[in-house]
LOFIKE-743587 format. One record per atom (N, C-alpha, C): residue in one letter; x, y, z. Coordinates in steps of 0.2 Angstrom, whole numbers, padded with zeros to 4 digits, always signed. Example, Ala and Ser with C-alpha at 12.3 -4.5 7.8 and 13.67 -1.06 7.14 Angstrom:
# LOFIKE-743587
A+0066-0028+0039
A+0062-0022+0039
A+0066-0016+0039
S+0064-0011+0035
S+0068-0005+0036
S+0064+0000+0039
//
This chain:
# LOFIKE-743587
X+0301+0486+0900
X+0303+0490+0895
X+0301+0487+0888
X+0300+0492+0882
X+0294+0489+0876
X+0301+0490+0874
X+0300+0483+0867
X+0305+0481+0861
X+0306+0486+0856
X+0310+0492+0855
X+0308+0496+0849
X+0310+0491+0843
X+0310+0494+0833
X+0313+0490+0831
X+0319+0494+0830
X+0326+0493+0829
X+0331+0495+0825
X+0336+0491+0822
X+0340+0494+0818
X+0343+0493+0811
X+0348+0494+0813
X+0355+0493+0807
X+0360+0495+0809
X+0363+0494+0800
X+0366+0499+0797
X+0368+0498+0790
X+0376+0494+0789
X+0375+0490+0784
X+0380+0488+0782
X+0383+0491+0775
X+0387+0491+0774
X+0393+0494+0768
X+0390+0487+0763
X+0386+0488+0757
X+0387+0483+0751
X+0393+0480+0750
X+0395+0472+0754
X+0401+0467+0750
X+0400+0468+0744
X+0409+0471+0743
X+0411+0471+0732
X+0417+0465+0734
X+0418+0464+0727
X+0424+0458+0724
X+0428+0463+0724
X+0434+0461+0725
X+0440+0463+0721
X+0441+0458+0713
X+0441+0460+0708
X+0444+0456+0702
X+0448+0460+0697
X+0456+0457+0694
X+0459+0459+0690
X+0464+0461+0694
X+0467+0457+0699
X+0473+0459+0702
X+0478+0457+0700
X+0482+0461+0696
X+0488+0458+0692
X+0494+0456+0695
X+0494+0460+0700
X+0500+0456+0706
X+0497+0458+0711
X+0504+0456+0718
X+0502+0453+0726
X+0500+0462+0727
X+0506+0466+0722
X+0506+0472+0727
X+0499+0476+0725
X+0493+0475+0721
X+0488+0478+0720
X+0486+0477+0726
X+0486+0472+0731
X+0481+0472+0736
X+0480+0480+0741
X+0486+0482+0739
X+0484+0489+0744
X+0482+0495+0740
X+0480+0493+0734
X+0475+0499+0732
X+0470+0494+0729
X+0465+0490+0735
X+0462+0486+0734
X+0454+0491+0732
X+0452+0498+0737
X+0448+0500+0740
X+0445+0503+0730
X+0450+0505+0726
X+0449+0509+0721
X+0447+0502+0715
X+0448+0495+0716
X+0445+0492+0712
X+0439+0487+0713
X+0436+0488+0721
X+0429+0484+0722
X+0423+0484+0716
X+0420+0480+0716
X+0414+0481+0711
X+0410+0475+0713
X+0401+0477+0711
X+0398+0474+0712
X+0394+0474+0717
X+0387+0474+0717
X+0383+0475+0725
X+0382+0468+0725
X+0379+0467+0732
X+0376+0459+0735
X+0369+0457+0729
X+0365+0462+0728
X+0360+0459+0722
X+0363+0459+0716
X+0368+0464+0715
X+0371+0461+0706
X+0375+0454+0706
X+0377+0451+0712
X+0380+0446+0710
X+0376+0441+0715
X+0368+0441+0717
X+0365+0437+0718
X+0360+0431+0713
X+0360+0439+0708
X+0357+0440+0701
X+0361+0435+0693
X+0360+0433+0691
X+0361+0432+0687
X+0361+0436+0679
X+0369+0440+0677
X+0370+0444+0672
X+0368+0444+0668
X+0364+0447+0662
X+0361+0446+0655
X+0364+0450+0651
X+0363+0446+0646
X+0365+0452+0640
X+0372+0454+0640
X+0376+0459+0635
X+0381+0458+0633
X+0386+0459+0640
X+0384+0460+0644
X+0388+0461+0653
X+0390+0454+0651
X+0385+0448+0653
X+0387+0442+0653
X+0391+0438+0648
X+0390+0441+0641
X+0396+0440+0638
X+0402+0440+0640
X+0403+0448+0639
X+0410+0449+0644
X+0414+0447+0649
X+0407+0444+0655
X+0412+0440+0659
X+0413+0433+0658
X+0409+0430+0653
X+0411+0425+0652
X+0418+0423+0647
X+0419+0429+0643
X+0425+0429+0640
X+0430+0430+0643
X+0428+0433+0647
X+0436+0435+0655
X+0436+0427+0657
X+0431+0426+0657
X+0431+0419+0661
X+0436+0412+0657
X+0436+0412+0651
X+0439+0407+0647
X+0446+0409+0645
X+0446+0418+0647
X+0453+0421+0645
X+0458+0417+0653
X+0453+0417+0657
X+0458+0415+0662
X+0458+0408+0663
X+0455+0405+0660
X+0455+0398+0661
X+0461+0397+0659
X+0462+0401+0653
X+0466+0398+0650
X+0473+0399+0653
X+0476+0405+0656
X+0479+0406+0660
X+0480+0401+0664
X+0477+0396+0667
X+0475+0392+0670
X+0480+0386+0670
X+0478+0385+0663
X+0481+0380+0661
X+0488+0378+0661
X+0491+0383+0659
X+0498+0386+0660
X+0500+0384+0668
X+0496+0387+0672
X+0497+0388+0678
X+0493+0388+0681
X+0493+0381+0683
X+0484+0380+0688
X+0487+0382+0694
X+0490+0385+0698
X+0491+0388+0704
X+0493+0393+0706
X+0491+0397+0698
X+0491+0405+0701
X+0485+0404+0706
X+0489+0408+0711
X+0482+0412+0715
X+0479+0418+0713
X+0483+0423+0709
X+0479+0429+0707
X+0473+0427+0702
X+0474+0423+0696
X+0471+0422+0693
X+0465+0418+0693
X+0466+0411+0701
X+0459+0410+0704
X+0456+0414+0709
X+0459+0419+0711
X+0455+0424+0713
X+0451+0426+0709
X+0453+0429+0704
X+0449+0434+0699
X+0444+0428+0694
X+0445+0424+0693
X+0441+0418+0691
X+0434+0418+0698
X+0435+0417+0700
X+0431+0415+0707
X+0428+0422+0707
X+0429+0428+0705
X+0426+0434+0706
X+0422+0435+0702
X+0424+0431+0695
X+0418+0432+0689
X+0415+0426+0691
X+0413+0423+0693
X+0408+0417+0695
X+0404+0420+0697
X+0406+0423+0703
X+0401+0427+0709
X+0395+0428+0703
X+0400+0435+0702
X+0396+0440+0694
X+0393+0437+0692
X+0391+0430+0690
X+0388+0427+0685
X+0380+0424+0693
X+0383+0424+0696
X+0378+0419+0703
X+0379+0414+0702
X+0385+0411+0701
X+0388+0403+0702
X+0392+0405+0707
X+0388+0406+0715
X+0392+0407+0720
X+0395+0398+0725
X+0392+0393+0722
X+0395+0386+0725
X+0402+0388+0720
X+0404+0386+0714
X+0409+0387+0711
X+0414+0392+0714
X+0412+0397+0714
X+0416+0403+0717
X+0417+0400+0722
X+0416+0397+0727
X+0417+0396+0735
X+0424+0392+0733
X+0424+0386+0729
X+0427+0384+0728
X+0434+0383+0726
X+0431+0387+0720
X+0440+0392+0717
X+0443+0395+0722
X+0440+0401+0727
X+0442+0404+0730
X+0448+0403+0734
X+0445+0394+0737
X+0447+0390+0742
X+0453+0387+0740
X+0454+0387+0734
X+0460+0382+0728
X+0463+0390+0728
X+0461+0396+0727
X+0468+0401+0726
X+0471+0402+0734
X+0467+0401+0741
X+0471+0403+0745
X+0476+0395+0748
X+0473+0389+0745
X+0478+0385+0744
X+0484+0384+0741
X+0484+0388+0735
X+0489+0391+0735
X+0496+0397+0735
X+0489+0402+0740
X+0495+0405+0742
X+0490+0408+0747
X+0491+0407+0754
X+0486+0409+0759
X+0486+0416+0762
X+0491+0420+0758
X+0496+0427+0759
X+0489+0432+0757
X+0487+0432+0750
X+0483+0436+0749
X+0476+0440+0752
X+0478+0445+0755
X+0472+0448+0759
X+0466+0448+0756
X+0468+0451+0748
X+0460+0452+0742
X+0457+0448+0746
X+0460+0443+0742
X+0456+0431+0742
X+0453+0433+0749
X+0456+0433+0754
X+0454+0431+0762
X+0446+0436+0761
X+0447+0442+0758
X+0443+0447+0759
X+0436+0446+0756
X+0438+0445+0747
X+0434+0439+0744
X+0429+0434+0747
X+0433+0431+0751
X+0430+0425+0754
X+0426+0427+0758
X+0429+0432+0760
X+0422+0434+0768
X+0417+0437+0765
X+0417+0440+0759
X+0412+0443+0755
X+0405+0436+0753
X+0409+0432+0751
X+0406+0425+0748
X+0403+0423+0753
X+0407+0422+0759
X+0403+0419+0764
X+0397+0421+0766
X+0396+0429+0767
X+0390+0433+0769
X+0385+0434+0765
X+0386+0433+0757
X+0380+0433+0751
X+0379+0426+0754
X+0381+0421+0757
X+0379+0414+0757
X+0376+0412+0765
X+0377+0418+0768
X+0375+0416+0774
X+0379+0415+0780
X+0384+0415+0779
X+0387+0411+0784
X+0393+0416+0788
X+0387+0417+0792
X+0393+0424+0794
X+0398+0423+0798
X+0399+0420+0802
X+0404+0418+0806
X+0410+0416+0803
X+0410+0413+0798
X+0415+0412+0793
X+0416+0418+0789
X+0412+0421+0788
X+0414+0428+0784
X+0417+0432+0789
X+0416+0434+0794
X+0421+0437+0800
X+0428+0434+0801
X+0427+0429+0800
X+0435+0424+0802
X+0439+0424+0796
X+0435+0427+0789
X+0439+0427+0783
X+0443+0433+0783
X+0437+0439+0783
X+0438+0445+0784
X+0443+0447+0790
X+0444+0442+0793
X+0448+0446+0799
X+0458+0445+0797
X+0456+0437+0795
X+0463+0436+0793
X+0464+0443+0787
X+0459+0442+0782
X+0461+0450+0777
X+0466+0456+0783
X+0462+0456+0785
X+0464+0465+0791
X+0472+0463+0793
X+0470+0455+0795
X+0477+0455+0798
X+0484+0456+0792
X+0481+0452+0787
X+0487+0452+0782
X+0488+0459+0778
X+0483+0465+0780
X+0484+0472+0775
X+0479+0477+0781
X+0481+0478+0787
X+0481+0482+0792
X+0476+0489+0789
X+0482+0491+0783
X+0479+0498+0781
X+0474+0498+0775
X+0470+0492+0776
X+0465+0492+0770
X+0458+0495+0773
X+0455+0501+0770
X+0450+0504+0774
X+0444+0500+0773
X+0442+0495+0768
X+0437+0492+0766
X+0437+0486+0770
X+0443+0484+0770
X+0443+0476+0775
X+0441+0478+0784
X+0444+0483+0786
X+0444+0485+0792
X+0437+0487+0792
X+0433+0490+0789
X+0427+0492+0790
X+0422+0490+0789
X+0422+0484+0786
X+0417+0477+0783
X+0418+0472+0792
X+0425+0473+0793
X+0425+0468+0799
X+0423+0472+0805
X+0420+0478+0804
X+0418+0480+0811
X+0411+0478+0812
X+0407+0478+0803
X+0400+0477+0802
X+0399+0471+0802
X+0406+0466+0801
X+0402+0457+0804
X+0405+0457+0811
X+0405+0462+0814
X+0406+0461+0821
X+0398+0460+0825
X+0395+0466+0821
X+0390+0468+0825
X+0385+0462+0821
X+0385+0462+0815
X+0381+0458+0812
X+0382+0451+0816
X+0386+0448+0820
X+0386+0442+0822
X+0385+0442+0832
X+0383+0449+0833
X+0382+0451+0839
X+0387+0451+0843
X+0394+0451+0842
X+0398+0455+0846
X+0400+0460+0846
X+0398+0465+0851
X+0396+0471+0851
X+0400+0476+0854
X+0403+0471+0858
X+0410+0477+0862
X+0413+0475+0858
X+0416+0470+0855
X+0423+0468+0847
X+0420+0476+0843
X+0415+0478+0843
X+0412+0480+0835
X+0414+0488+0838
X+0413+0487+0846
X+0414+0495+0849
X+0423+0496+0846
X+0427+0490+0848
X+0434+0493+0850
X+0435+0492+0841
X+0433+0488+0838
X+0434+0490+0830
X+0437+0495+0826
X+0428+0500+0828
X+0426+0504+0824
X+0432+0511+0828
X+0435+0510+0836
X+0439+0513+0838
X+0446+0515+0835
X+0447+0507+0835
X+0455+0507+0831
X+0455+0508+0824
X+0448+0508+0818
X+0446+0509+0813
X+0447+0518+0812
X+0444+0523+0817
X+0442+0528+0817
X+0452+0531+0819
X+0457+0526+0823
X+0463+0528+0824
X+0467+0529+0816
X+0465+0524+0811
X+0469+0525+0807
X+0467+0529+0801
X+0456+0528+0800
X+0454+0531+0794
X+0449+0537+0795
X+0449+0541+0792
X+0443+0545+0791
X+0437+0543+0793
X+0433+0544+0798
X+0426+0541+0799
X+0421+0542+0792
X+0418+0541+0791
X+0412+0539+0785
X+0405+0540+0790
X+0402+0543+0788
X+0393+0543+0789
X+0392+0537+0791
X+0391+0533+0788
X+0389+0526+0788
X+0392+0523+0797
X+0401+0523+0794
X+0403+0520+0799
X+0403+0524+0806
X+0400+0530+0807
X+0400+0534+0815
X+0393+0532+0815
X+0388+0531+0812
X+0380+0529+0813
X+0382+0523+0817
X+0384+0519+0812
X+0385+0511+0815
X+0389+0510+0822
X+0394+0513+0824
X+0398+0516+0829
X+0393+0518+0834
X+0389+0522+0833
X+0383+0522+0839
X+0378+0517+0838
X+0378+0514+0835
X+0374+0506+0836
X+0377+0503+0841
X+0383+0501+0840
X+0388+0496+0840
X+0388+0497+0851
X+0389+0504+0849
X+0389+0506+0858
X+0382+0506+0862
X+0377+0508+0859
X+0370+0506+0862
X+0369+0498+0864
X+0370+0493+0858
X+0371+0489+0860
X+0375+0484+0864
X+0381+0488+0865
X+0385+0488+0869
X+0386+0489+0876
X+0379+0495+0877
X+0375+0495+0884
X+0380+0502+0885
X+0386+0505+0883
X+0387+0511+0882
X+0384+0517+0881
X+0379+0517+0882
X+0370+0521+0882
X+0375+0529+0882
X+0379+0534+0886
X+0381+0539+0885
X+0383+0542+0880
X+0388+0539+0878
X+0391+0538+0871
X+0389+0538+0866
X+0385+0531+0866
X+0381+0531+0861
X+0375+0538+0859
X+0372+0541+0863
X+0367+0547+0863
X+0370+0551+0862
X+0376+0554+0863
X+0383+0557+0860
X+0383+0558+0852
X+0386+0551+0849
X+0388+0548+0843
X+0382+0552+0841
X+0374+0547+0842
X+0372+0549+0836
X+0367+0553+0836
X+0368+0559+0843
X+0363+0566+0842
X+0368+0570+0838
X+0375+0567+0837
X+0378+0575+0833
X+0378+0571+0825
X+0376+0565+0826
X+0375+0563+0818
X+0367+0566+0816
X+0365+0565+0820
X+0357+0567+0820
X+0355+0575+0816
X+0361+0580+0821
X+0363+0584+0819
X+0365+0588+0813
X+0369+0585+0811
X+0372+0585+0803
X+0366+0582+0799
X+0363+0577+0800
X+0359+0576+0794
X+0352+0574+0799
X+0350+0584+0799
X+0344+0581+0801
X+0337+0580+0797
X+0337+0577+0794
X+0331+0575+0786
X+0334+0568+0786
X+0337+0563+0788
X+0339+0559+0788
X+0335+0553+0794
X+0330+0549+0791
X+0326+0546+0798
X+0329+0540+0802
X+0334+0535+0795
X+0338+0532+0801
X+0340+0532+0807
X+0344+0537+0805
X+0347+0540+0810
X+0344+0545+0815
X+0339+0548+0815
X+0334+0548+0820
X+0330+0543+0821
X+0329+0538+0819
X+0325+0534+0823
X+0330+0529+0827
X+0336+0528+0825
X+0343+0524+0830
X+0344+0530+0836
X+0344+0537+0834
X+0344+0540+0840
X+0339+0539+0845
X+0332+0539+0843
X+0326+0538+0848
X+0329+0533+0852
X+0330+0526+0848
X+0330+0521+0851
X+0338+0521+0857
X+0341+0524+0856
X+0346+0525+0862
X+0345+0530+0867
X+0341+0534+0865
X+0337+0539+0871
X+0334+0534+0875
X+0327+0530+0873
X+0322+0525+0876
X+0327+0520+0880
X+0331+0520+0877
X+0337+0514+0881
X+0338+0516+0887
X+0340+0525+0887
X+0343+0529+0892
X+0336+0530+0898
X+0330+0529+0897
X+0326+0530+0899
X+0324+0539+0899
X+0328+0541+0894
X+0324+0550+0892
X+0318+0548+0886
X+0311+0547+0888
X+0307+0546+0885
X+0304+0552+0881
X+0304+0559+0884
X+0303+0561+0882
X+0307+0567+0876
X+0314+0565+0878
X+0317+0566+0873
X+0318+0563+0867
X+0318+0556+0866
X+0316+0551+0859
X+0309+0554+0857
X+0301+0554+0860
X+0298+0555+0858
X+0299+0563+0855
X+0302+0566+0857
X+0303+0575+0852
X+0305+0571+0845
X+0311+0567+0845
X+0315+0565+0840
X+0312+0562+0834
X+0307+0558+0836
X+0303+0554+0832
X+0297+0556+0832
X+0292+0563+0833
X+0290+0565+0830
X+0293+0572+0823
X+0298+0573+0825
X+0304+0576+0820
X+0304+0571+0812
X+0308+0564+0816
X+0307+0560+0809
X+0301+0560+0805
X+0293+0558+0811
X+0290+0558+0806
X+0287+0562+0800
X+0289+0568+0804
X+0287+0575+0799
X+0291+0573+0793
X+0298+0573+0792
X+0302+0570+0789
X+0297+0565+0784
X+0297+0559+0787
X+0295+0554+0783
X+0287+0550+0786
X+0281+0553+0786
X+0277+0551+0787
X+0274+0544+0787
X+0275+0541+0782
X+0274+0535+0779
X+0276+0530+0781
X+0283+0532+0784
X+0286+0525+0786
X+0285+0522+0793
X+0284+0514+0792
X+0278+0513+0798
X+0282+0513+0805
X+0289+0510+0802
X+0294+0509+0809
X+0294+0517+0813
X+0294+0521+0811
X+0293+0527+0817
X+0288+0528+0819
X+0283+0526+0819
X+0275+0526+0819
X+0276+0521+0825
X+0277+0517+0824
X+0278+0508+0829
X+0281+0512+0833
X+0288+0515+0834
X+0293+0516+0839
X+0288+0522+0844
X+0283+0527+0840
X+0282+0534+0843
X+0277+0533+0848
X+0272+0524+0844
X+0270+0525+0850
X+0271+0521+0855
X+0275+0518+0857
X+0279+0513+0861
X+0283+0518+0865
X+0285+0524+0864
X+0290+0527+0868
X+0282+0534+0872
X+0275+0533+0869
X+0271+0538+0870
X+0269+0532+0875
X+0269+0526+0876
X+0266+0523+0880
X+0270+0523+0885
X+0277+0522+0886
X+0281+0522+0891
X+0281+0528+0895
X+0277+0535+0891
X+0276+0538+0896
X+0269+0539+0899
X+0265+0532+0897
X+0259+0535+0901
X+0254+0539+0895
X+0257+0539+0889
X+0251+0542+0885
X+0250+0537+0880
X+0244+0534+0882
X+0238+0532+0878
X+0236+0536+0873
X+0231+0538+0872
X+0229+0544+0870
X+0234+0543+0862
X+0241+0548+0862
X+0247+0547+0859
X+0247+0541+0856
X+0249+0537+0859
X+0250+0528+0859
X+0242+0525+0851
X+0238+0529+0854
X+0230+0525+0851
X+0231+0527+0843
X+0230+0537+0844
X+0233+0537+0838
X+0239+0536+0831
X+0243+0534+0834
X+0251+0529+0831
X+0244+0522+0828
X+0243+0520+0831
X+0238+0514+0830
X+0233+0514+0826
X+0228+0520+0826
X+0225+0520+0821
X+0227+0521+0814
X+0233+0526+0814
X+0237+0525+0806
X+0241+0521+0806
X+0242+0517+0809
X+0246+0510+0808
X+0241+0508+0804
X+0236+0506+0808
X+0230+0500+0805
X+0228+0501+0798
X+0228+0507+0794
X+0226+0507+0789
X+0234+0509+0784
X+0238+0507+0786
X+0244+0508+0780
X+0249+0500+0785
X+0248+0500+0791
X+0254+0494+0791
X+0252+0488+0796
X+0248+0484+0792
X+0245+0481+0796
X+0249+0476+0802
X+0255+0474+0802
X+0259+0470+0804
X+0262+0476+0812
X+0265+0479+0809
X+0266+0485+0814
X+0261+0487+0819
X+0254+0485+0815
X+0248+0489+0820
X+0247+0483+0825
X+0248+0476+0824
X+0246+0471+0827
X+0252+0471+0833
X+0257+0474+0831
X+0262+0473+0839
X+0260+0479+0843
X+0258+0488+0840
X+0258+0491+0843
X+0249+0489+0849
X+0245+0487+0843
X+0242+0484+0849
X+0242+0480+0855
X+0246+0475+0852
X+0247+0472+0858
X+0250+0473+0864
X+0256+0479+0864
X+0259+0484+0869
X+0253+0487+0872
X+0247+0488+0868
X+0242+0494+0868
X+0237+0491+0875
X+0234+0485+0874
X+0231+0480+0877
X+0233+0473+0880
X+0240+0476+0882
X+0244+0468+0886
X+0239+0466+0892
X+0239+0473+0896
X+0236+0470+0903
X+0228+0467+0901
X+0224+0468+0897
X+0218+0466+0899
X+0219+0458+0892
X+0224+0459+0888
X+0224+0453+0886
X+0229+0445+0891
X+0231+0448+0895
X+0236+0445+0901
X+0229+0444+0907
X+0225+0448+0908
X+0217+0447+0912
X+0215+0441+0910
X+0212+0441+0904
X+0207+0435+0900
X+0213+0431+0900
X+0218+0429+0899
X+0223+0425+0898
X+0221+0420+0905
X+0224+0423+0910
X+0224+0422+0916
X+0221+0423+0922
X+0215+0425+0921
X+0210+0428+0925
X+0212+0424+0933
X+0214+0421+0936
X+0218+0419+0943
X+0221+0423+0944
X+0222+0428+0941
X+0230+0432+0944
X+0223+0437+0947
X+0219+0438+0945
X+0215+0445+0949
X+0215+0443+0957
X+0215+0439+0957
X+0211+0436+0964
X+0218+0435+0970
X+0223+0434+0968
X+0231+0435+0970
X+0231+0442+0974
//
């Protein structure tokens, strides 16, 4: 069976900052801010002012009281802001020091960890989050997506279950949901989820080409190959349909299909076009390789 490629979306990690007390944590959802690139980024201009005056307002705050936790939570949030993420890690770690209660903080931190790479630990943050504020939609939906992002995949199945028991499903999180079960080798289901996502948003190629690639798994070849030339129509340009359409054209024996996907590959993606070839020409490049095996 050929590699197709597929994706799986995640929710942009935001900061919570300006938690005046403990009980704002449960209308956490209404004060995130911030994508992964603005706070990978470095703020210019009078933004940067701004947080850096928050910044010395809460120092000062500080001073008074080096052990509030809200305040180095929210300190640690304008670091991020600024892309002093070593800093933030730190403070972070000093405000659940002193008070380990805080889901934000925990939530925060899982956030920090994942701009930093370190997912594992961002799952282990984010998870205590869930545990300390159950009915927070942002922490519970973030931990389904470092479920999958860390390749536990039945965790990410039964997540997005108990997620879907208490919240309103989101676009996002029923797409991901059918990821989570493909991957999970629950191939029916999954072909389920994301043909009535398909459905609903059909001008939508992600999501046809995640469906294709659940079909191919199921071994209905030529029903992904319908679906992905649908996408293409959709979005012609994009090289990853072109890679999958003809890798599911080859699995049924059409070359011909297969060759064409290849030749507009070659001239818009060059990278794309070098694997579709290689599917294209395995067997006589496996001949020249090895030419002993004829003779077997």
């Amino acid at each position: 069976m050929f590699c197709l490629t597929i994706g799986f979306s995640l929710t942009v990690p935001k900061f919570l900052a300006n938690a005046q007390t403990q009980e704002d944590q449960s209308n956490a959802s209404t004060n995130f801010r911030k994508t992964v690139s603005q706070a990978k980024a470095t703020v210019k201009g009078p933004q940067e002012i701004a947080i850096e005056a928050e910044i010395v307002e809460l120092q000062a705050q500080l001073l008074e009281n080096p052990d509030d936790a809200i305040s180095l939570n929210n300190l640690a949030t304008n670091y991020v802001r600024l892309g002093r993420l070593s800093e933030a890690l730190s403070i972070m770690k000093q405000s659940l020091g002193s008070d380990d209660k805080l889901a934000i903080t925990h939530l925060n931190l899982g956030n920090l960890y994942d701009l930093l790479g370190r997912h594992d630990e961002a799952l282990n943050a984010v998870s205590t989050s869930v545990r300390l504020d159950p009915l927070n939609p942002w922490s519970r939906n973030y931990l389904c997506e470092l479920e999958m992002l860390t390749g536990r995949n039945s965790e990410a199945v039964r997540c997005y279950r108990e997620y879907f028991s208490h919240f309103k499903p989101t676009q996002r999180s029923r797409s991901n949901f059918g990821v989570a079960l493909m991957r999970a080798g629950e191939l029916k289901e999954s072909v389920a989820v994301l043909t009535k996502e398909a459905g609903e948003r059909p001008r939508e190629t992600s999501v046809q080409n995640t469906l294709a690639i659940a079909l191919y798994k199921s071994e209905d070849y030529e029903s992904a190959i319908k679906v992905l030339k649908e996408a293409v129509e959709n979005e012609p340009d994009l090289a990853e349909l072109r890679l999958n359409l003809g890798i599911c054209y080859l699995a049924v024996n059409n070359r011909p299909g297969a060759l064409s996907q290849y030749r507009l590959l070659s001239t818009s993606n060059s990278k794309h076009a070098k694997v579709l070839y290689g599917y294209l020409f395995r067997k006589y490049l496996l001949d020249v390789r090895d030419p002993k095996e004829d003779r077997k």
